[in-house]
C-alpha positions in Angstrom: -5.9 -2.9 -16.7 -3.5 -1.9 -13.9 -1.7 -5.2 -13.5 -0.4 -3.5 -9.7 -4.1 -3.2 -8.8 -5.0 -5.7 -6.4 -8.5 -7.1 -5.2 -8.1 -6.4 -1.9 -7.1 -2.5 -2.5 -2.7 -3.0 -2.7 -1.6 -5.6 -4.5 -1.0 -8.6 -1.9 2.1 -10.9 -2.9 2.4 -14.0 -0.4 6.4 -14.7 -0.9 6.8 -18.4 -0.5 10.2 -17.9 -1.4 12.3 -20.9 0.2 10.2 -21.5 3.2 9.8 -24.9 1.5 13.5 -25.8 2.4 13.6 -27.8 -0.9 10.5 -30.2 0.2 8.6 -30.4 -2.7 5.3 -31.7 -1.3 5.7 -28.9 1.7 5.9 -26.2 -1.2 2.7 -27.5 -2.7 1.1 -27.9 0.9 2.2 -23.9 1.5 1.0 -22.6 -2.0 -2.4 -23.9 -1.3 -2.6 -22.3 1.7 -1.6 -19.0 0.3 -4.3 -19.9 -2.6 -7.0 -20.1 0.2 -5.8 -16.9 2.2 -7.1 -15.1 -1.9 -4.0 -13.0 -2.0 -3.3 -11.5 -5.5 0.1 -13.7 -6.2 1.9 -16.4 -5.4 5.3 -16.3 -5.2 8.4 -18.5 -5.3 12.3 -18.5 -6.3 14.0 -20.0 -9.3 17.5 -20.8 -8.2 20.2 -23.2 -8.6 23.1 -23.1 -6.3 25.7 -22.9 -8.8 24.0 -20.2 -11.2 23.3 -17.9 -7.8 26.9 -18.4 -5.9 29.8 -18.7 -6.2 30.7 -22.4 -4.9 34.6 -21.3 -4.2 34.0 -17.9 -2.9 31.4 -18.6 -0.6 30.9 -22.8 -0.1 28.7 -22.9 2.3 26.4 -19.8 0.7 26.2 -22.1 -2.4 25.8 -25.7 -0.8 22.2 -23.8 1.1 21.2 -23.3 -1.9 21.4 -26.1 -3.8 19.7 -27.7 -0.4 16.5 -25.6 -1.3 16.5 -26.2 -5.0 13.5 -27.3 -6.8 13.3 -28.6 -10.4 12.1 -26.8 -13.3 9.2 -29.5 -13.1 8.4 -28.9 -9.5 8.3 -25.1 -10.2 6.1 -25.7 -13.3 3.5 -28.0 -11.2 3.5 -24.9 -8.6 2.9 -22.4 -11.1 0.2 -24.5 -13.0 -1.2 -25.7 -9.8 -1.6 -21.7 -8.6 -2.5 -20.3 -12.0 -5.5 -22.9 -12.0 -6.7 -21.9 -8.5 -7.0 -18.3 -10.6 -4.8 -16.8 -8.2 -1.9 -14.9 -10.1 2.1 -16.8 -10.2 5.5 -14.5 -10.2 9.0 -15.7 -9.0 11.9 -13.7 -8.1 14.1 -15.6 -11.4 17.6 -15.3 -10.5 18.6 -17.8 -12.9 18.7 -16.4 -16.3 18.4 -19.4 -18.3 15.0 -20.2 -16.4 13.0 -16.9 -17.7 13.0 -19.1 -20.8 10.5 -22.3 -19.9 8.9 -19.6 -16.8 7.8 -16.7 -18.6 4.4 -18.1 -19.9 3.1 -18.4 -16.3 4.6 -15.0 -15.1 2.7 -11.8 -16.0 4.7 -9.7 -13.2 8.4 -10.4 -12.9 10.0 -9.5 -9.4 13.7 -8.4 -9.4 15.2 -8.9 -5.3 17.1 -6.2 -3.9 20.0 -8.8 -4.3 19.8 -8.2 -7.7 18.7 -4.3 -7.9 22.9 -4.1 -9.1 22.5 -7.3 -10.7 22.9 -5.1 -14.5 22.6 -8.3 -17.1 19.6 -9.7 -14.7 17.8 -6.8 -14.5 18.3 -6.3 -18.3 17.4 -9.4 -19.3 14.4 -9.0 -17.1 13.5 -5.9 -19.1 13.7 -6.9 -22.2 10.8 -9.5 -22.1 8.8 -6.1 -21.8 6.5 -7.4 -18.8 5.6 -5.2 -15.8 8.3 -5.5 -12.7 8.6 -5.3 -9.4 11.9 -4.0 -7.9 13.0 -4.6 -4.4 15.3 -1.6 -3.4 17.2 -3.2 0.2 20.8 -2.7 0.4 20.5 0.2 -1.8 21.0 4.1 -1.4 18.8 6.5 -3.3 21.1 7.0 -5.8 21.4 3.5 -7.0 17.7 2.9 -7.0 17.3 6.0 -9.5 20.4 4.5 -11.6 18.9 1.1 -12.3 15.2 2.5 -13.0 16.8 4.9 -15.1 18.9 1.7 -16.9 16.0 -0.3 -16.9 13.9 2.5 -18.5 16.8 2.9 -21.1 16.5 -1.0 -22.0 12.8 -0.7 -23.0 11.1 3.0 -22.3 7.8 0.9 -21.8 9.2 0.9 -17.8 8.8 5.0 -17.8 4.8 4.1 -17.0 3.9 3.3 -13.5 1.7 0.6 -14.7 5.1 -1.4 -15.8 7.6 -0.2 -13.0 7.1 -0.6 -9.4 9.2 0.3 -6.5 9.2 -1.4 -3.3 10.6 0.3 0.0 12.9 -2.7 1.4 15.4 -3.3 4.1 17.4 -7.1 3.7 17.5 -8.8 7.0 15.7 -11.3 8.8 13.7 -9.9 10.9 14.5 -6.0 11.2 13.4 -4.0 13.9 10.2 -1.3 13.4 13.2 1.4 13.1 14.6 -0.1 10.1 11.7 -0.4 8.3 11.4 3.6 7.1 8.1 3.4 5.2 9.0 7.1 4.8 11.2 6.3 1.4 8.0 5.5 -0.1 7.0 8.6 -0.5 10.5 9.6 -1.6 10.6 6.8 -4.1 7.1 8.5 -5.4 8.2 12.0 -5.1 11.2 10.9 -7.5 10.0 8.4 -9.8 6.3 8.8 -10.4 6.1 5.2 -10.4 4.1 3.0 -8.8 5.3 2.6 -5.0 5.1 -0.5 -2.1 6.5 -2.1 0.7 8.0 -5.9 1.2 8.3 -6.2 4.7 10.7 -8.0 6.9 9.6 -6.8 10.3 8.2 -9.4 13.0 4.5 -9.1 12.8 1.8 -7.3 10.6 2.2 -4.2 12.4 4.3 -2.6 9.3 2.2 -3.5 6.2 -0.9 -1.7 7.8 0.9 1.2 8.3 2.2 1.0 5.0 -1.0 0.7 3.5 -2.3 3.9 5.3 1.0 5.8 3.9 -0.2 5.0 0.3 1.7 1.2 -0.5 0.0 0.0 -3.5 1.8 -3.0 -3.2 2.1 -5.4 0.0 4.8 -8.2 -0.1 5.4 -10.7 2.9 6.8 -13.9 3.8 4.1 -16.3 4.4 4.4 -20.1 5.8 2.0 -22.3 7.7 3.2 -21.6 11.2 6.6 -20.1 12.5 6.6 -23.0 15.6 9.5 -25.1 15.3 11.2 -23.4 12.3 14.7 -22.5 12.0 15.2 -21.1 8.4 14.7 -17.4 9.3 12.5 -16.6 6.9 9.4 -18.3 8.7 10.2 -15.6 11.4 9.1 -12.8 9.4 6.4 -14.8 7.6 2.7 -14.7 8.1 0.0 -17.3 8.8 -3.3 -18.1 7.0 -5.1 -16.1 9.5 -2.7 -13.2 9.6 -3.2 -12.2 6.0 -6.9 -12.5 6.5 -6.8 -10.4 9.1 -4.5 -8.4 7.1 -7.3 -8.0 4.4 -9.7 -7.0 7.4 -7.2 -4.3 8.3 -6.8 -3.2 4.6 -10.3 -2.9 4.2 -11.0 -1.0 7.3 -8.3 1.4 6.3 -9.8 1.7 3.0 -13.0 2.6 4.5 -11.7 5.6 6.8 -9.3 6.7 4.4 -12.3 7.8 2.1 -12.5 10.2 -0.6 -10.0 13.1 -0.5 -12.0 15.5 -2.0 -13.5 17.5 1.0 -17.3 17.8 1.4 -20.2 17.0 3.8 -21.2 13.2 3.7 -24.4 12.2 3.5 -25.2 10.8 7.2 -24.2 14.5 8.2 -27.1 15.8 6.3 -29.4 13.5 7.0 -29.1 14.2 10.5 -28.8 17.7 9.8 -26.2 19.0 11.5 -25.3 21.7 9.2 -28.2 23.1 10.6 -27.6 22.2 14.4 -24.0 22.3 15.1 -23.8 25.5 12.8 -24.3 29.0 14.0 -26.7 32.2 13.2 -27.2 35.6 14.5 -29.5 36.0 17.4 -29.4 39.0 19.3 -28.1 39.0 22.8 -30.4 41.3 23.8 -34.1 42.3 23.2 -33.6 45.3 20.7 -36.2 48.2 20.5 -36.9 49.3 16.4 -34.5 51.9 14.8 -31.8 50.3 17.6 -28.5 49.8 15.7 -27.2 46.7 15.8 -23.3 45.7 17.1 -21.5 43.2 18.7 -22.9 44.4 22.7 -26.4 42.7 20.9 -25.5 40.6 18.9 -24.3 37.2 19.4 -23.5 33.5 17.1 -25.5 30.7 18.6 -26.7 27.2 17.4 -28.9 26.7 15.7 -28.5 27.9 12.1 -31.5 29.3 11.5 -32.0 32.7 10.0 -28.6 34.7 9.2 -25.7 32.1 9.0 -22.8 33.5 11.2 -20.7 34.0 8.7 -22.6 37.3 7.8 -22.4 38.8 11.4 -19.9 42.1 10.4 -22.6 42.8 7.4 -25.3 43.3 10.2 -23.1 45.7 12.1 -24.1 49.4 12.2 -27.7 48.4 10.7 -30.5 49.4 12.1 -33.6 46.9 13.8 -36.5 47.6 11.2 -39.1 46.1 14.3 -38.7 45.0 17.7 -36.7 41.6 18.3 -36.3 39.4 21.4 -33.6 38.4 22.9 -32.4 35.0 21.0 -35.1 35.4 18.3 -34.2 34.3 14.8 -33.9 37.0 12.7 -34.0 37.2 8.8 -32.6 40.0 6.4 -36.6 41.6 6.1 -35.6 42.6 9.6 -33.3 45.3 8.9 -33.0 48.5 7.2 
């Protein structure tokens, strides 16, 4: 089973992330929420402020985040509490030591673009041998191949694309539709052969359809209750209960007219049979006497298909009428010599 297969089509990962602002009972209020929206995961961060940054070298940096922290029992209530609404759990773990007590609720890790040069996270990340999902903002092409090729030579398991995705990324809050390039995912697919996807920062849902129409197979997005009010930035790039469900409208509509890719005629076509009507056959432009030979001053292509299909109008030329035919008259092959 493709663990990056979601329900919906792309795999749809609602990022709580610290929208809570270190309120536990608002973090349980917004993963319900996301639980009723039926995305495919739900998905927090394990932080402390001291394990994440440095408390001399940036104070303030580190003070935010110990402001947001939650405890490894709130984050083990969330998880249970998604997990049992069977919606799926995954955290972007930038604490080390907490992969130890989180790792039986996570079945997809997320590494953060933060941490795409983050060497002993990402290792330690790979060695629990679980599929990942790797955020590429901040990072030139280069890099991006360099840690999937370290992460493939921790554990070759990541050289499948049902263990290793890649997510197109851009890291700021909110970015403008030009920053967004959904074109690297295609690039990141050309290179890799890995599974591909977008996490989106833009304003808006605008940028994850589009993304699903170029070929994401994975959505992520910032999701609170409502951006009114809020002044973490995060909320400004987040979507509402009703924007994902119209999200999942909008994926399934794309779905629907992105169809097969194998060309052919589809069924209401022939029913209706317009093969036949909107198709042309020979008729003559003329009424032609027997023994007349036949050439393009009396012959023409007209609609309907009936008779000679067009396509065999140089094969009549130079023939000769075997009986008299009127002008526009189907014609079959008994009718020439």
């Amino acid at each position: 089973m493709n663990p990056f297969k979601g329900k919906h089509g792309p795999l749809l990962i609602a990022e709580i992330g610290g929208n809570h602002e270190g309120d536990f009972e608002y973090a349980k209020k917004l993963a319900q929420l996301a639980i009723d929206t039926n995305v495919d995961y739900v998905k927090f961060q394990i932080y402390t402020g001291d394990t994440l940054v440095s408390s001399i070298e940036s104070p303030d940096r580190n003070r935010h985040f110990k402001k947001f922290e939650l405890s490894k029992e709130q984050h083990i209530y969330l998880a249970e509490m998604v997990k049992e609404a069977g919606i799926l759990y995954t955290s972007s773990v930038w604490d080390i030591d907490s992969m130890a007590w989180l790792n039986k609720y996570i079945s997809v890790y997320k590494i953060g673009s933060g941490d795409l040069t983050a060497y002993p996270v990402v290792k330690k990340t790979a060695q629990i041998g679980k599929p990942i999902i790797l955020s590429t903002g901040l990072s030139t092409e280069t890099e991006v191949l360099d840690t999937i090729g370290y992460i493939q030579s921790i554990n070759p398991v990541y050289k499948a694309k049902d263990m290793l995705a890649i997510l197109q990324c851009t890291s700021m809050y909110p970015i403008a539709p030009g920053d967004a390039h959904l074109n690297v995912m295609g690039r990141l697919r050309e290179c890799t052969g890995l599974t591909i996807g977008y996490s989106d920062h833009t304003e808006g849902s605008k940028a994850l359809y589009y993304a699903t129409a170029m070929g994401a197979e994975i959505l992520e997005f910032h999701f609170t209750d409502s951006r009114e009010g809020k002044v973490f930035r995060d909320h400004k790039v987040s979507l509402t209960p009703p924007e994902i469900n119209e999200l999942i409208s909008e994926i399934a509509l794309i779905s629907a007219l992105q169809g097969n890719a194998l060309k052919q005629p589809v069924p209401i076509e022939l029913d209706n049979k317009h093969d036949i009507s909107f198709r042309r056959a020979v008729y003559p432009s003329k009424n032609i006497k027997a023994g007349e030979v036949f050439s393009e001053e009396n012959l023409t292509v007209l609609r309907p298909n009936h008779g000679i299909d067009a396509r065999e109008f140089e094969k009549l030329l130079g023939k000769r009428a075997k009986r008299e035919l009127a002008k526009h008259q189907k014609m079959t092959w008994i009718d020439f010599d």
